[in-house]
N, C-alpha and C positions, 0 to 999 in steps of 0.2 A: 278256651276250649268249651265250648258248647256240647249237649248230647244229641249225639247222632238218633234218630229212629230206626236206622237202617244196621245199628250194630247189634242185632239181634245176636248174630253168630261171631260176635267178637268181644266177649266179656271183658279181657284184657282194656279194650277202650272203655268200656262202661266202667270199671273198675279206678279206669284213670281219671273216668269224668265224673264220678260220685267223689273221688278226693278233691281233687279240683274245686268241686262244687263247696265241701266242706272246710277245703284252706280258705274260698273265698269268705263264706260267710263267718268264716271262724276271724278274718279281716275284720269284717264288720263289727265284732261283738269286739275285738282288742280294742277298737277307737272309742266307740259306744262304751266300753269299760271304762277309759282312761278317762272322759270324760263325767259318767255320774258316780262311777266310786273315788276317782280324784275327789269331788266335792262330799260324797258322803263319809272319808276320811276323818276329812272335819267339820263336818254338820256338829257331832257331840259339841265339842268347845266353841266353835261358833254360835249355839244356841245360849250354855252357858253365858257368855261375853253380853250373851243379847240379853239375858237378865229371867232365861227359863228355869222352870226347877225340874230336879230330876224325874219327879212324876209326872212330868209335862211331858220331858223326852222321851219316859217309856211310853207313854202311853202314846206321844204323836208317832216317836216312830212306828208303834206297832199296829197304829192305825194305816200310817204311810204302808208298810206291808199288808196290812189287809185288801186295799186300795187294788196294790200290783199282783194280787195274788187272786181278791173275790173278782175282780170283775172281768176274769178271764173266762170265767163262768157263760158271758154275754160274748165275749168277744171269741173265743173256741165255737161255740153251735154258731156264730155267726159266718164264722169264718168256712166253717165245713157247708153250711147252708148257703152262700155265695158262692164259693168257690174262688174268692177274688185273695188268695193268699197274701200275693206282693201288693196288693192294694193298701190292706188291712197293716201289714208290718212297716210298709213306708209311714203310711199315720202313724203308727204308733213311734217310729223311731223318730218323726220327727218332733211330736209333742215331747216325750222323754228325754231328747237331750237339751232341746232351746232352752227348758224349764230351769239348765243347771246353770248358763253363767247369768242370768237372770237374776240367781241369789247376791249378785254384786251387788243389784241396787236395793235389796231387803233394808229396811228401815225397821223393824221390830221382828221379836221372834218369831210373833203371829206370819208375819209376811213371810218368813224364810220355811215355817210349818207350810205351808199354803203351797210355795214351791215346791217343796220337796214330796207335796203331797200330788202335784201337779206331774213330776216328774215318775212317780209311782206310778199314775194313770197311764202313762203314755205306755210305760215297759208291760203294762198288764192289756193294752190292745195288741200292741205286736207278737208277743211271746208264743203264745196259742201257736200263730201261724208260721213264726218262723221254725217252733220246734218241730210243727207236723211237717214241714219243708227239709227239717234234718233226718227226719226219719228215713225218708227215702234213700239216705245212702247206707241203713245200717246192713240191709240187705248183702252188700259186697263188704262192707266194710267190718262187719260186727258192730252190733250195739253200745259197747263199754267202749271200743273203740273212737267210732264215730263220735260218740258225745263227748268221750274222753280228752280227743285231739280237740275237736271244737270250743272246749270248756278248759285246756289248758291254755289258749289262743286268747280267750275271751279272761282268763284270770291274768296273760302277761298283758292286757293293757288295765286292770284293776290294781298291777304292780306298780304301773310307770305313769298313770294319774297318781297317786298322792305324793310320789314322787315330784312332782309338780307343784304341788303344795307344800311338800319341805321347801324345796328351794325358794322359794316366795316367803314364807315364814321366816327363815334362815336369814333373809336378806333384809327382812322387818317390815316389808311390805302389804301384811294384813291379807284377811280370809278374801276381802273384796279382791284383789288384784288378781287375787288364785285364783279364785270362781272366774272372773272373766276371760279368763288366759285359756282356760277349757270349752271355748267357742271355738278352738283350730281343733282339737281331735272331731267333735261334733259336724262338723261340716266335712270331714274329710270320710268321718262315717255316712253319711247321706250317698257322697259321692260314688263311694263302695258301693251302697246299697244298691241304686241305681245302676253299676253296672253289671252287678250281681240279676237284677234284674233282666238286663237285655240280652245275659249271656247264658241264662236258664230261664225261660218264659214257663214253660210246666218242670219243675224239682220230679212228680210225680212219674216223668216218662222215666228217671234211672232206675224204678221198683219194678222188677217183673211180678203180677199177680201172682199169689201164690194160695192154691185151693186147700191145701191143707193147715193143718189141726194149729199149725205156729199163728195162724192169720184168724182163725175164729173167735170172737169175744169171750171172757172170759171175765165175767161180771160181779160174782163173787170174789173171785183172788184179789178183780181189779179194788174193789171195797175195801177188802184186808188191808190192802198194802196201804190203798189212803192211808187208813185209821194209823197204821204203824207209821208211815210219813209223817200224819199230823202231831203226833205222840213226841218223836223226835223234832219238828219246828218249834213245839209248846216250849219244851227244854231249852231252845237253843239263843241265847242272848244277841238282840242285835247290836253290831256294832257302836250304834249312836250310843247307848247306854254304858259298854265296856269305857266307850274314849273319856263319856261323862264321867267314870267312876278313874278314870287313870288321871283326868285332866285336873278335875276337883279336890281328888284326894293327894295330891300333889305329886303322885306316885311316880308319874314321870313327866319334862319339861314339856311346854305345848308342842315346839316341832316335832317330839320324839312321838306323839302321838299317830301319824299320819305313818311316820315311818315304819312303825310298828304294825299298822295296817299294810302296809307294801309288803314287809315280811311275812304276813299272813297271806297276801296273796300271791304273793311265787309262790312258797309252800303248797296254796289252793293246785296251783297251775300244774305242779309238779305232781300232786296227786293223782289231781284229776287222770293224768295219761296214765300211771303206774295201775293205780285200782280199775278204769276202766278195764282196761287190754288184762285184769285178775278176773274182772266180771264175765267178759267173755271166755274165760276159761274155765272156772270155778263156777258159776254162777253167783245164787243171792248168799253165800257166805263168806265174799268180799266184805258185803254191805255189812252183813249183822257184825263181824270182827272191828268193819269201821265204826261203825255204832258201839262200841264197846269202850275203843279206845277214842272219841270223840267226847265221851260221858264224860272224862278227866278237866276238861278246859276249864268249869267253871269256879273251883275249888282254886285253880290256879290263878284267874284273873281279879279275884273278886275278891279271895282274900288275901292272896301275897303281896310281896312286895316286887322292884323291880325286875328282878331277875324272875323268879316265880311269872311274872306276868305276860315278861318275854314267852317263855313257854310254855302259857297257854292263849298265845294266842298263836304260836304254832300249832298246838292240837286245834283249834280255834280253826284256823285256816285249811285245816287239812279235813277237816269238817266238811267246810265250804264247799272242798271240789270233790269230796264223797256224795254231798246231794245235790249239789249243780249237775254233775255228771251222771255218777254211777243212778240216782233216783229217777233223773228224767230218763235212762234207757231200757231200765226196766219197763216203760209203760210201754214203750214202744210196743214191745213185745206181744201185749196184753190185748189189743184191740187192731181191727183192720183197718187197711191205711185211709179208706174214708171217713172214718172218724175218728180219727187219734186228735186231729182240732180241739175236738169236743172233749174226749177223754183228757187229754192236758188239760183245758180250761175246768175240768171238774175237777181232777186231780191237784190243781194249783188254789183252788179257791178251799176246800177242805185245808190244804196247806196252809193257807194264808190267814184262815180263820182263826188255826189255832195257833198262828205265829201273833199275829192280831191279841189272842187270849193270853198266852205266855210273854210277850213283853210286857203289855198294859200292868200282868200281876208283879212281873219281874221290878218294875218301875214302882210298884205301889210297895215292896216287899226292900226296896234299895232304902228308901227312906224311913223305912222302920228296922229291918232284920234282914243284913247282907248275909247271917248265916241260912236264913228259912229261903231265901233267894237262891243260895248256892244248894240247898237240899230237893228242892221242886223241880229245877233246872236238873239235876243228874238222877231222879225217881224216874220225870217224868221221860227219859230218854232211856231208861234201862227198862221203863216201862214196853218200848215198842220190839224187844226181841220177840215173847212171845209171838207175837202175831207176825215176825218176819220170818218164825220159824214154819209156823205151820204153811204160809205161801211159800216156802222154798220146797217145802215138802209138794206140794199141788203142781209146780212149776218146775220141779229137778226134772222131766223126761224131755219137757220142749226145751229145755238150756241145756242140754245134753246134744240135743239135732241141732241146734243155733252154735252152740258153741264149737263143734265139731265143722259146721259149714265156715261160719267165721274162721277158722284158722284154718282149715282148707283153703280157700281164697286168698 
């Protein structure tokens, strides 16, 4: 089901083809999931085995973030300045995924950094355009919503790739077997993409313009929130680093590693919908409560033991799909729909920067003081209320008309 032009006076169908549009592409991001978070599952002990040290993994990973996060910067005004949306996210989904069973044939750590750094780039040309693509159904759909459903979709195939990789582990078949088994979701996301494509040529006709005060830029808030976004990424450990720290300290057996990242992503997925569809209701004081109780993760992974570690990478996860989700819908809101491109690729490169800054230090703080690592990690995230406070305050009148239309609808 494609969008009609002619359902001007039949919202009912636009409402059925903005979801449509959203289960499709929310298709895309499950397979795309299952194929580079299967592999980033086990990047941590993979790199280990390869003979890297901890301050190598923080800092590549968080370089690898920097990567998919700054050069969104280039690839969002590009994207808004073409106009060539589905051009832009086809390159990018297909550099992003080829890069991951690729790590099969890695032959040192260097090579498998290099991929994984490769596979960064790709998810930081598409991203920009396919989120300004999702925007257009928050319109009918609500914003917490839309991204919510989208971002729970895109966390169950973040569930059912590492899953992939237990089972492979499990049967002693090595990181290589698993890497290259991750060429079938990869290709079956191209395929989506493609007819995601042919069955929405403009995303943009499901958005009726809207002349009022929700659609005018809003360039200071939009600053605020960065800073408070970037505040919370600095805090928040990536994964590659947690797995190094469970896999090295023996804290839990290699397969159980992955697995515990699957847990962390259903948890994500299941978030994701819950707080979305609060943000549409509530507005930004989903987020700062999520930020609160997100603070908790790192005390638990980094210095407990197993159990403890189980649940935090529950809060861990539930993290995840608070700012996969709930963070990218906020922007939505912030800038009109020709340049949200651009606004995401600024808003992700601030992000990425300071995820970029807080792993590298996270990584340099692991090998001297996992307690000064666990203290910087939960400052620097209890650090971002203020400033989500006073943007909710700026922002409570237009999430009051959003919110109110979203559950209308």
């Amino acid at each position: 089901m494609g969008v009609n032009p002619e359902a001007g006076g039949r919202p009912d169908l636009t409402r059925r083809s903005a979801l449509h549009f959203v289960l499709l592409l929310g298709a895309v991001s499950l397979f795309a999931d299952m194929t580079y978070e299967g592999a980033r599952s086990s990047t941590g002990p993979f790199l280990a085995l390869l003979g890297a040290s901890g301050t190598a993994v923080g800092v590549f990973a968080g370089l690898g973030e920097l990567l998919g996060y700054g050069l969104r910067l280039v690839s969002g005004w590009l994207t808004d300045r073409t106009r060539r949306y589905w051009a832009v996210a086809i390159a990018g989904y297909t550099v992003n995924l080829l890069a991951v069973p690729a790590l099969a044939l890695a032959g040192s750590w260097q090579a498998a950094i290099a991929l994984m750094m490769l596979e960064r780039t790709g998810k930081a040309i598409r991203k920009p355009a396919r989120d300004a693509m999702l925007s257009h159904a928050t319109q009918h759909l609500g914003a917490g919503w839309t991204f919510g459903l989208h971002e729970a979709l895109d966390q169950t195939g973040a569930l059912l790739g590492p899953l992939i990789l237990i089972f492979v582990l499990a049967t002693g078949r090595g990181y290589r077997v698993g890497f290259g088994l991750l060429l079938v979701p990869a290709v079956i996301t191209l395929a989506l993409l493609l007819t995601a494509r042919r069955q929405y040529p403009r995303p943009a006709d499901l958005e009726v313009p809207l002349p009022d005060l929700r659609r005018q830029p809003q360039t200071r808030t939009f600053w605020l929130y960065t800073a408070a976004a970037a505040l919370v990424a600095a805090g928040y450990a990536d994964f590659s680093l947690i797995a190094y720290r469970l896999a090295k300290g023996h804290v839990l057996a290699a397969p159980w590693v992955p697995a515990l990242y699957a847990l962390a992503m259903g948890i994500s997925a299941l978030s994701a919908l819950a707080v979305g569809r609060w943000l549409d209701r509530a507005g930004l004081t989903a987020l700062i409560v999520g930020t609160l109780i997100t603070a908790a993760f790192a005390p638990l992974v980094f210095l407990g033991g197993a159990a403890l570690a189980v649940l935090g990478m529950a809060v861990w996860g539930f993290g995840m799909g608070l700012q996969d989700a709930v963070v990218r819908a906020v922007v939505a809101g912030m800038v009109p729909a020709e340049r949200r491109a651009s606004a995401y690729g600024l808003f992700d490169t601030g992000y990425g920067v300071a995820w970029f800054a807080g792993s590298a230090l996270m990584g340099i703080l692991y090998d001297h003081s996992v307690g000064a690592l666990v203290a910087f990690s939960v400052l620097a995230q209890i650090a971002a209320i203020p400033l989500l406070l006073i943007v909710r305050r700026r922002t409570a009148p237009r999430e009051r008309r959003d919110s109110a239309a979203a559950l209308k609808g």
